[in-house]
Residue frames relative to the residue before (quaternion, step in Angstrom):
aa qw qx qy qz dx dy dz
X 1.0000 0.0000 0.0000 0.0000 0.00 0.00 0.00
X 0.1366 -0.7216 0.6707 0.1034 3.68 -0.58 0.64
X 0.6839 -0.5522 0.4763 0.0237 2.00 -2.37 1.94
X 0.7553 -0.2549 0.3210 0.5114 3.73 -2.10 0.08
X 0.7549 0.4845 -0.2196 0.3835 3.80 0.45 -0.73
X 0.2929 -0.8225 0.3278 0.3609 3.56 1.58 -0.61
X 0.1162 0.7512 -0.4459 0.4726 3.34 1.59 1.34
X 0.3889 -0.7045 0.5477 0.2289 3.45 -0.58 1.42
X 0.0569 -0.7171 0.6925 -0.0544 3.92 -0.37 0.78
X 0.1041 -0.8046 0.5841 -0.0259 3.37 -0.89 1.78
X 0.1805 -0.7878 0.5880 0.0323 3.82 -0.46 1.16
X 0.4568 -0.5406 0.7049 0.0472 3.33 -1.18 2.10
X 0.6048 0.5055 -0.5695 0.2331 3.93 -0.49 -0.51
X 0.2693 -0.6787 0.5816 0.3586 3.65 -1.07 0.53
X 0.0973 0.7099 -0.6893 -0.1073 2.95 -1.93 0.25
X 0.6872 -0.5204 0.4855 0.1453 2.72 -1.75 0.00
X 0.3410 -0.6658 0.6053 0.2721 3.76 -0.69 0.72
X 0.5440 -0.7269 0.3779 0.1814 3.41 -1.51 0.91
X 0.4416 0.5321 -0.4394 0.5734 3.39 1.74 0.27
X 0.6231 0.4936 -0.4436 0.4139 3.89 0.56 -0.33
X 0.5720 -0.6439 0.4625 0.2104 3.19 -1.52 0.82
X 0.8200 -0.4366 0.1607 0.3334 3.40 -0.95 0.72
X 0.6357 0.3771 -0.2336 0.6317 3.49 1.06 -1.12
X 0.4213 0.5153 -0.5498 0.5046 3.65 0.37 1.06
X 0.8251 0.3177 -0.2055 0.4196 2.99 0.70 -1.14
X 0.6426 0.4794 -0.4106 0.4344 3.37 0.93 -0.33
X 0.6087 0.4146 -0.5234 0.4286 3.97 0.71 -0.16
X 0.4088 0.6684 -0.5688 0.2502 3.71 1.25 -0.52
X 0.7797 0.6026 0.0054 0.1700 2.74 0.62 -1.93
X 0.5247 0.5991 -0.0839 0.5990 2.92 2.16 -1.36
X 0.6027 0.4388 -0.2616 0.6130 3.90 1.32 -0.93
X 0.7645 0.4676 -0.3234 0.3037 3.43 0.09 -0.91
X 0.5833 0.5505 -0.2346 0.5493 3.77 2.31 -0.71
X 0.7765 0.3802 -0.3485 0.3620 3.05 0.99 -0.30
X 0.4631 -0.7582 0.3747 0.2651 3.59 0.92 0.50
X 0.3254 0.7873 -0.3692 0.3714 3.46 1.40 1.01
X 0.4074 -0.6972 0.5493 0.2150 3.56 -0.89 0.51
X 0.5409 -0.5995 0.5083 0.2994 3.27 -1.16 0.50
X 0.4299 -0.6302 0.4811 0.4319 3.96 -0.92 0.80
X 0.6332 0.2964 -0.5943 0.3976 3.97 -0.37 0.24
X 0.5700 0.5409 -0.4614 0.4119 3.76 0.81 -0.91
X 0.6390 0.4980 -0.3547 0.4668 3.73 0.52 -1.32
X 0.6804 0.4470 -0.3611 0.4548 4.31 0.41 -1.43
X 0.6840 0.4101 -0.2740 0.5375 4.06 0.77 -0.22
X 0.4775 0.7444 -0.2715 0.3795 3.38 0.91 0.23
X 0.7266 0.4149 0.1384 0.5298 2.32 0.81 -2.82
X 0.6650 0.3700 -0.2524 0.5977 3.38 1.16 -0.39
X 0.5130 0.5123 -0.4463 0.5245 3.85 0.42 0.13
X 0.7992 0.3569 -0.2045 0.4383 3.29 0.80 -1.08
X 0.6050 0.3017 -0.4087 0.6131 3.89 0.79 0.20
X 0.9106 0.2223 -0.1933 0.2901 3.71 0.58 0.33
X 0.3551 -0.8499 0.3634 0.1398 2.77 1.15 1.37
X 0.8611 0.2198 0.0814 0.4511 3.58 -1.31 -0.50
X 0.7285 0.3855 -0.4436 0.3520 3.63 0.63 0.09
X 0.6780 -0.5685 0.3357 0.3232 3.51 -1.21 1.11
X 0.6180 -0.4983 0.3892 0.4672 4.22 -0.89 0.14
X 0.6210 0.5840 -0.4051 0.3304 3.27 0.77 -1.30
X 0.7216 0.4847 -0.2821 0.4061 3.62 1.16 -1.23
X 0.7494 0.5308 -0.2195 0.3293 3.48 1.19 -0.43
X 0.5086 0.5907 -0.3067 0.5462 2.73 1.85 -0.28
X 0.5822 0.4957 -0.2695 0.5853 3.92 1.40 -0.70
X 0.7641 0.4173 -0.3277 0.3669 3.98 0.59 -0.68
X 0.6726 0.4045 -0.1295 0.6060 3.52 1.83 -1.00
X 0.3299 -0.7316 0.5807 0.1367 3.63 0.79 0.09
X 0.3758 0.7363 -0.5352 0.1737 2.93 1.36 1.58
X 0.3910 -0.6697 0.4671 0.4248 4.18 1.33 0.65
X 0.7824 -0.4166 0.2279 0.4029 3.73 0.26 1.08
X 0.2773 0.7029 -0.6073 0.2456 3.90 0.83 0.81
X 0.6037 0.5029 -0.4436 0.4311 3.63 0.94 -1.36
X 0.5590 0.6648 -0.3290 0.3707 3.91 0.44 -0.70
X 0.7053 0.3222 -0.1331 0.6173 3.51 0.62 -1.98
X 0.6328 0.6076 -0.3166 0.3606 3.87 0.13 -0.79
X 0.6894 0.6375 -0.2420 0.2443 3.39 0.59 -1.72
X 0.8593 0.2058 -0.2533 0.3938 2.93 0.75 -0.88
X 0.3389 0.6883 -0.4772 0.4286 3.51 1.65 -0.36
X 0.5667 0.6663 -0.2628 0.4072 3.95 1.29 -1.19
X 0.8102 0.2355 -0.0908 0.5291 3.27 0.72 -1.22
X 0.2826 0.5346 -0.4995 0.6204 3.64 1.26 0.50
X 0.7763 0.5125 -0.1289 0.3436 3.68 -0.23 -0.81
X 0.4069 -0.7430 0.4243 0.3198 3.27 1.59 -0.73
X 0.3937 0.7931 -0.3441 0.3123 3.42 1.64 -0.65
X 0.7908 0.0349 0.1112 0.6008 3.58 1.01 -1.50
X 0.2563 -0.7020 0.6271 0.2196 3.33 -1.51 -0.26
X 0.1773 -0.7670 0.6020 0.1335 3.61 -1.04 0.52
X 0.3880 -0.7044 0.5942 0.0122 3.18 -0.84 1.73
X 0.2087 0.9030 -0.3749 -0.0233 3.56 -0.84 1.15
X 0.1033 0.9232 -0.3013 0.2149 2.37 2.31 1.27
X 0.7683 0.2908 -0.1535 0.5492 3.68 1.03 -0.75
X 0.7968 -0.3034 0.1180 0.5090 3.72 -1.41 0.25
X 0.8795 0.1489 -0.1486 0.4269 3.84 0.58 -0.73
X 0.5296 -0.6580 0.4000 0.3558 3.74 -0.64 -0.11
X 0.2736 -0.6869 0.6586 0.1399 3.59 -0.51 1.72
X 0.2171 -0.6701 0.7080 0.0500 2.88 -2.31 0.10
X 0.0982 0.8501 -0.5030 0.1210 3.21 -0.82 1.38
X 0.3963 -0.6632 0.5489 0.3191 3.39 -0.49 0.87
X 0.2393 -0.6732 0.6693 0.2040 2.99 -2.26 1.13
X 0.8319 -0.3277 0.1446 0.4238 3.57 -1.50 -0.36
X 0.3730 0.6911 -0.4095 0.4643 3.40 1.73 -0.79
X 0.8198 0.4549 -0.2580 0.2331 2.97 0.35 -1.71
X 0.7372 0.4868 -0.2053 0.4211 3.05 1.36 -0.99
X 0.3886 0.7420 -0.3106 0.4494 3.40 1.57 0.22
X 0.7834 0.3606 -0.1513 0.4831 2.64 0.90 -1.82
X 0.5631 0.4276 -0.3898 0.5900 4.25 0.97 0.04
X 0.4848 0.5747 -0.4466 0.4850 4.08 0.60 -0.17
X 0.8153 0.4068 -0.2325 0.3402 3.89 0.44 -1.20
């Protein structure tokens, strides 16, 4: 949805669709307080971080993650979580302090 400025502004918060029943909305809500990552967001993480520098395509082959490191990556680096290095033929991935903060807690 884009902002006062018409800047595509991409919101991580879970929610809940308005046909869903209430306790949808309260784990939304309950997920969104607890400053937690989603488990595919968290398995692309944890793997960024024991493999530094290696592109999604490879992580997605080393973690049998069926293409999370792909869908994830950048939602990752939206977040501040990672960075994506596309100085050389493919795009690396590498976790920043945020990121490593956010596995530390």
């Amino acid at each position: 949805m884009p902002d006062r400025t018409g800047q595509l502004v991409i919101d991580f918060m879970a929610t809940a669709r308005r046909e869903h029943p209430i306790q949808s909305f309260m784990a939304a809500d309950k997920k969104n307080k607890s400053d937690t990552l989603s488990a595919d967001r968290l398995d692309v993480l944890k793997a960024v971080y024991w493999h530094p520098g290696r592109t999604a395509k490879l992580l997605d082959t080393l973690y049998r993650l069926n293409g999370k490191a792909h869908r994830r990556a950048p939602e990752l680096a939206n977040m501040g979580l990672i960075y994506r290095d596309k100085s050389g033929s493919e795009m690396r991935l590498y976790i920043t302090e945020e990121g490593h903060r956010k596995l530390n807690r």
